[in-house]
N, C-alpha and C positions, 0 to 999 in steps of 0.2 A: 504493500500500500504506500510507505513511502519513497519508494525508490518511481513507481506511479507519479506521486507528486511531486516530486523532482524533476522528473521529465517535464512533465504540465510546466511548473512553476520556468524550466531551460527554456522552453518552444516559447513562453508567453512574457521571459524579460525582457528581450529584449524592446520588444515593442511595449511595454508597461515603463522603459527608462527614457521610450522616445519622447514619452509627454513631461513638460515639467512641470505638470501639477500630479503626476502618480508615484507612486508608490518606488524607492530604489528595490531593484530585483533580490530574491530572498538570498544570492549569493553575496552580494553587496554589504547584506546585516550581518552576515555570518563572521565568523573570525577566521574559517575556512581560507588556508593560502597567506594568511597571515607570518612574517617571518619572525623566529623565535626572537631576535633583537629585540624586533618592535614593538613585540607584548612584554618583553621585558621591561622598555621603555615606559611603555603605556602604566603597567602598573606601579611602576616608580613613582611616575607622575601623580598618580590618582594617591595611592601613600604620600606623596608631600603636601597635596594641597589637604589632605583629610587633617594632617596634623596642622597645618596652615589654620584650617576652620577653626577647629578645637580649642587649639592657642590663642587664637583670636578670641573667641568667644569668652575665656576665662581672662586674659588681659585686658577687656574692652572694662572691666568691672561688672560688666550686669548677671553675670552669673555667679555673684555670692551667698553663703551661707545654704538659707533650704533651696536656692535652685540650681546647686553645681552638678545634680544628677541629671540635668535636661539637655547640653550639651551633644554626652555620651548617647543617650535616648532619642534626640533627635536627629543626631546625625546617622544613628542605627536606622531610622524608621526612613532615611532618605536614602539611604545602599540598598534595603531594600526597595522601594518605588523604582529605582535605578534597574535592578535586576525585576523587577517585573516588567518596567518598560524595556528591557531586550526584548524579552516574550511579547508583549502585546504586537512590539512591531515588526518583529516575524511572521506573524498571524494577520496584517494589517488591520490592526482595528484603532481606527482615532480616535475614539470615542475616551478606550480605559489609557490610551498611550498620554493623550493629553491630561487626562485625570492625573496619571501617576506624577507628569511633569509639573500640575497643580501641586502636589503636594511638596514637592522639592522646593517649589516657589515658595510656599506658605512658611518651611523653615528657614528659608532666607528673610522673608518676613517677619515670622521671630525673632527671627537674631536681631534684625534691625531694628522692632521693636524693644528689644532690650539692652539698645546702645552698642550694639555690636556691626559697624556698617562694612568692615571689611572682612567677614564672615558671609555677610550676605550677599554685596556683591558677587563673591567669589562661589557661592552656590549658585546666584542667577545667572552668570558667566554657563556655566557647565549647563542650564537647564537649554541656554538658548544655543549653544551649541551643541549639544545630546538633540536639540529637535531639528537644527540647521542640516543634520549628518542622516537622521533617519525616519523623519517623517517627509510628504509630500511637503516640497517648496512654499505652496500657499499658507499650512499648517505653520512649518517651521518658521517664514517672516510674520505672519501672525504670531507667534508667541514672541518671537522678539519684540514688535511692537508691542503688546502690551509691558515687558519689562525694561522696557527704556524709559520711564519715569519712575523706577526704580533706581535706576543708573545713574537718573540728574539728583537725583534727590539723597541718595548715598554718596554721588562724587562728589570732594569739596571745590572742585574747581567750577563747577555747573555745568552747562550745557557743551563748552568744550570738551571737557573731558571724557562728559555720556555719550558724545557725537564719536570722541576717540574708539572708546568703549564697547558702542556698538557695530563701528564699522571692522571693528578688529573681531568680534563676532562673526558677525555676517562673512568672513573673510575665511578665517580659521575654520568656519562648520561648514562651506560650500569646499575649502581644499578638501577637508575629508571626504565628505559626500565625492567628489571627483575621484577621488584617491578608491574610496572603498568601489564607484563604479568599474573603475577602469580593471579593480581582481576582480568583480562581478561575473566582467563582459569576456574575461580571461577563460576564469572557468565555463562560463556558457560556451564560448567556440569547443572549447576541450570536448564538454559532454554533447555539442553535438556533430562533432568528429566523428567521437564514440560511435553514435548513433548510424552516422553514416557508414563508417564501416562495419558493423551488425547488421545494416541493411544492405552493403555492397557481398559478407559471407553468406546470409539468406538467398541472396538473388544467384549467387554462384552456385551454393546449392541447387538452387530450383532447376538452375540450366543442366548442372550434371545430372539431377533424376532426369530433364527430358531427354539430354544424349543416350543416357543406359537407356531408356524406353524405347528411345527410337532405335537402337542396336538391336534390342532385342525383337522388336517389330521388323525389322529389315532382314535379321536373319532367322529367325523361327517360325516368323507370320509366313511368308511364300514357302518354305520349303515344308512344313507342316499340312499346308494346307493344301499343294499338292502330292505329298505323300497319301492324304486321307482321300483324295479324288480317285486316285491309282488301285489305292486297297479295295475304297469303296465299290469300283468297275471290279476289282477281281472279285470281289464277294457275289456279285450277281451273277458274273462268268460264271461261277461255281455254282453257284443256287440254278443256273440252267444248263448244267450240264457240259460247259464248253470243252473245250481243247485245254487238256492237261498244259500245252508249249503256250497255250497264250494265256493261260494265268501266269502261270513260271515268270513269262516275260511280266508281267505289272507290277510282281511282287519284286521281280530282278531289278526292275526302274524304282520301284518306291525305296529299298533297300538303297541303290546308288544315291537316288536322293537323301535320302536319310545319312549318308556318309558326307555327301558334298557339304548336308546343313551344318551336322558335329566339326568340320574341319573350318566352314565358315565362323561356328562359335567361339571355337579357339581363336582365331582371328581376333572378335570382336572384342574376345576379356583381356586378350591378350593388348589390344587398342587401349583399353578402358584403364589396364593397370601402368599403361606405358611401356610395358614390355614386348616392344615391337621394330623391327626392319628398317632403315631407313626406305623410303618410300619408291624411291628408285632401283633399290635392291630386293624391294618386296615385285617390282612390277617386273624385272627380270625373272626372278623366281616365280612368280605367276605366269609369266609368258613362256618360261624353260618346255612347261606340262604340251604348252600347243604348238610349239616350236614357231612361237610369233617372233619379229624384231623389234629389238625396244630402241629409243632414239631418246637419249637425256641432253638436255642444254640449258647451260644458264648457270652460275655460280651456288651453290647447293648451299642449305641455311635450315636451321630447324624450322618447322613446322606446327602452328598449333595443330592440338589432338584431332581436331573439327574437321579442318581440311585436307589433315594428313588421312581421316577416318574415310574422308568423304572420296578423295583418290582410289583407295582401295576397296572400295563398296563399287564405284562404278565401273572399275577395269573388271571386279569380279563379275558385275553381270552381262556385261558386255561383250565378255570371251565364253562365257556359257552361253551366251545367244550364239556366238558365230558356231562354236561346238555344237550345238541344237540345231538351228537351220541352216549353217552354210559348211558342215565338213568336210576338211580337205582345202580351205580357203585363207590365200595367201592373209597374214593378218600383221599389220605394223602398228608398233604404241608408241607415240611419242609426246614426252612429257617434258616439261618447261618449265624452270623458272626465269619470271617476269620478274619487272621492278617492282609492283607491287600486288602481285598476285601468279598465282600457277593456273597453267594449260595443261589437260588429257586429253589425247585425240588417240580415238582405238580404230582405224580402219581396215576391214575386209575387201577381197579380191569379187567379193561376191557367193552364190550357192552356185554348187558343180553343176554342170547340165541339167543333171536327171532330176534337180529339185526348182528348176525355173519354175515358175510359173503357178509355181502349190503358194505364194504370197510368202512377202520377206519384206518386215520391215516393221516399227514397232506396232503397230496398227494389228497388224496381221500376224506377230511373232509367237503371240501366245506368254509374251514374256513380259507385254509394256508393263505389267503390275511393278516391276524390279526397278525399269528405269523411270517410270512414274515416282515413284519415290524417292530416286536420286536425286530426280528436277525438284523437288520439293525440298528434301537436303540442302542442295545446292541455292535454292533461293533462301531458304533462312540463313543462309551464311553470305547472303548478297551478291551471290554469283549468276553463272548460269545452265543450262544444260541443254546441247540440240542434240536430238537424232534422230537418223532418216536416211530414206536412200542416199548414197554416194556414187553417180554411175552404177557398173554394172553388183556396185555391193552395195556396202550399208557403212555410216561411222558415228561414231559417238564423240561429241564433242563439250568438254568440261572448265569453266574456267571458274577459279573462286580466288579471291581474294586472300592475300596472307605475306 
């Protein structure tokens, strides 16, 4: 819950410091970032003027006999109003922040009431600098004005000196306020750094579930799916009695398939965990199986995972197409690196005579499912992907960015 409102309170300072009638942001009030010096300082400070009052108060004469216990008493009952008003004005509430600073007034008021005038000033000093430093601006020159007829009226010099008095106020309680904004504004960029990078691991995450999804769609979805086409035709074969050679054969092709997909797999985990080929040495070793030519150019660089995935996903279906409907056909891969992006270009000689004419090409290959997917690959990674007859074959053509 509170680390909730922290957030709240980072997302909503800054704009709460734009105005200068709201509120300084709750980093601002904090002591949070504070250097160990400075509150060393600080409390030194606050220790000399307490004895400052004190001494005062019992030097000025008006605190003798039965009232030397009121001093002690009233300067307790003003440390705390002090330490209530941090709370209240962490909470932003003007209502008790003001109240508390009424009351600090009112022992200044005492004191001065019992001939004590530099006791008082020097609590009304702190009252109007404790609101100059932490309440909204309108509040904080409000209560100054009301204790600057305090100031002339305690100072023996008059109205010079209250004039001194309070512009030295007004002076001292906007440096702090400036001072506490500027660690406020500190730590707000920090925590929402933070943020952002929590939300740039999130968003990294997100992307690597969709990669692994889509690996696993690319290689499980088609080869699964026709593996169960194959089986399913052979079951029927079988429920009507066919030819013993031509189940053999569907269950022969589902079984291949089913090897081709497990060998794809390895592929893709092996993609996934980075343990994989340079791209150019995979596409060799890919082409070694169909005895295609491979053709590299261009000064070689690592590859993100994306478009090193996406190379290798498309030559593999591209050489199982030509394997499928053009075998026996001459096939050349040539890959590139560009200035700022790679090219795959996988083309065939064509299908041998005797398969003219039965249709070739992705339309009609039985295979578009594989390279449909590529193009879609390929355009989430802002690239692109053609393919289509080429003369008397066909070529797949790849370019993405990287």
């Amino acid at each position: 819950m509170n680390e909730k409102r922290e957030r709240t309170d980072t997302r909503t300072g800054t704009a709460q410091e734009g105005s200068w009638s709201s509120w300084p942001s709750r980093e601002a009030l904090t002591r949070l970032g504070v250097p160990r010096g400075r509150i060393v300082l600080d409390y030194s400070m606050i220790t000399a003027l307490s004895v400052w009052v004190l001494v005062g108060c019992y030097t000025s004469g008006g605190f003798d006999g039965w009232y030397a216990p009121l001093p002690p008493l009233g300067y307790g009952l003003c440390v705390a109003a002090a330490l209530g008003y941090h709370h209240t004005t962490l909470d932003h509430r003007p209502a008790a922040s003001l109240g508390l600073l009424g009351v600090i007034a009112l022992g200044g008021l005492g004191a001065y009431a019992a001939g004590a005038p530099t006791p008082a000033t020097v609590l009304w000093i702190v009252v109007s600098i404790m609101a100059m430093e932490r309440l909204p601006l309108p509040f904080g020159l409000a209560t100054v004005a009301v204790l600057v007829p305090g100031f002339v009226e305690a100072d023996e010099t008059g109205i010079l000196g209250a004039g001194l008095t309070t512009g030295t106020v007004l002076l001292a309680g906007y440096s702090l306020r400036l001072d506490a904004h500027a660690r406020g504004a500190g730590f707000q960029l920090l925590a929402q750094e933070r943020l952002a990078r929590e939300a740039e691991a999130a968003s990294a995450a997100l992307a690597e579930r969709a990669r692994i999804a889509r690996e696993i769609h690319d290689v499980l979805a088609h080869s699964l799916s026709a593996q169960m086409v194959h089986l399913e035709v052979a079951r029927l074969q079988i429920e009507a009695g066919a030819d013993r050679s031509e189940v053999l054969k569907l269950v022969t092709s589902a079984r291949s398939m089913a090897r081709e997909g497990l060998a794809e797999t390895r592929h893709a985990l092996s993609a996934l965990r980075g343990d994989m080929l340079p791209v150019e040495e995979y596409l060799r070793e890919l082409a070694r199986e169909d005895r295609a030519e491979v053709d590299v150019s261009g000064e070689r660089r690592n590859l993100p995972a994306e478009a090193s995935q996406a190379v290798r996903r498309v030559a593999q279906e591209a050489l199982t197409n030509v394997r499928k409907h053009a075998p026996g056909a001459r096939t050349r891969i040539r890959f590139a690196y560009e200035a700022d992006e790679i090219s795959l270009e996988i083309r065939d000689s064509g299908p041998p005579p005797a398969a003219e004419g039965e249709g070739y090409g992705l339309g009609s290959s039985g295979s578009g499912y594989g390279l449909l997917g590529m193009r879609e690959r390929a355009e989430l990674l802002g690239g692109s992907l053609d393919a289509g007859p080429d003369g008397p074959g066909f070529a797949v053509r790849l370019r993405v960015p990287a």
